[in-house]
N, C-alpha and C positions, 0 to 999 in steps of 0.2 A: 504494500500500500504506500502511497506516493499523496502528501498532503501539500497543497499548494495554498501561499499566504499574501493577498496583494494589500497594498498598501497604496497611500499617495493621490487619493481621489478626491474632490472636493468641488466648489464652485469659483467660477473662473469668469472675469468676462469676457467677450468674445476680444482675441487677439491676443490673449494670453497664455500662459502655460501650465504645464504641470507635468511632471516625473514620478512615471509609475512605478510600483517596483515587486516582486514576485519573488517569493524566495521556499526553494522543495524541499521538501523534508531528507530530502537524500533524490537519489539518482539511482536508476534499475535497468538503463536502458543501455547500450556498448552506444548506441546511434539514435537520435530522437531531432525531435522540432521541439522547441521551447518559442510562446510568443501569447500572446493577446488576441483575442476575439472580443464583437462589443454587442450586445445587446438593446435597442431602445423601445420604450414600451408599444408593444402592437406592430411589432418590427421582426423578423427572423433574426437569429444569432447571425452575425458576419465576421471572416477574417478582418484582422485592421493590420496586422505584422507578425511572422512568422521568423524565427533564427535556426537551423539545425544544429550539431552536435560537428559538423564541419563549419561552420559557419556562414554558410549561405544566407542570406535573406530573401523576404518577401514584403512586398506592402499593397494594400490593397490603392488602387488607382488615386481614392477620394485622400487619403493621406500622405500622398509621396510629395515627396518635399517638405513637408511641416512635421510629420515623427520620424524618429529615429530608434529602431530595436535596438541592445546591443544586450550583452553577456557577461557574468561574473563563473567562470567555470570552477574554480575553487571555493565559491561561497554558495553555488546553487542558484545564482539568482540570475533574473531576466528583468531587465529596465525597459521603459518606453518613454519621451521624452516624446512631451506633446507641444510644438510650438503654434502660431496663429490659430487658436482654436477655433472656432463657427460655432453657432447655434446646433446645427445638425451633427457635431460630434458628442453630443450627451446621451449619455445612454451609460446600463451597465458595464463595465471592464472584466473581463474575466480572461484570468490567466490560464495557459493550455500545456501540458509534458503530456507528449504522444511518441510514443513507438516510432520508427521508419523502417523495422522489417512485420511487423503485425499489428493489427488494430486494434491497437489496446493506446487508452489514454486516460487523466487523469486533470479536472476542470478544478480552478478555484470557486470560491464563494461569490466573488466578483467584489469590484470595486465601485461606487457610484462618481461618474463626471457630469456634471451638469454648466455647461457654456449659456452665462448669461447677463445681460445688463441690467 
């Protein structure tokens, strides 16, 4: 079992930032994705940024340029650094450790952002 702890969410007005931050209770995986999904209410879960266990990245279209994923491989943890925020980025943060040879993964609690004046 893999417990996932995010942190760093709060209200922001629009143009602002905020630094997420995710930290696993351990690590089970040789090869994984570590990253962020968001949620907003009456909304499907979406990717927002994805890192592997080589360090690859992902970002969904609506964020590139204004977040940045990166990685603490000796502390377990996964950051997101959210700049020019919008309205339309509020929604739940919820952090993701998934497998990359089988599908098995393991969701945090999530974190609440809310972009507002």
């Amino acid at each position: 079992q893999v417990q996932l702890v995010e942190s760093g969410g709060g209200l922001v007005q629009p143009g602002g930032s905020l630094n997420l931050s995710c930290v696993a209770s351990r690590t089970i995986f040789s090869t994984y994705t570590m990253g962020w999904y968001r949620q907003a209410p009456g909304k499907q879960r979406e990717l927002v940024a994805t890192i592997t266990s080589g360090g690859r990245t992902n970002y969904a279209d609506s964020v590139k340029g204004r977040f940045t994923i990166s990685r603490d491989n000796a502390k377990n943890m996964v950051y997101l650094q959210m700049n020019s925020l919008k309205p339309e980025d509020t929604a739940v943060y919820l952090c993701y450790y998934g497998a990359s040879a089988i599908p098995l993964a393991y969701w945090g609690q999530g974190t609440q952002v809310t972009v507002s004046s």
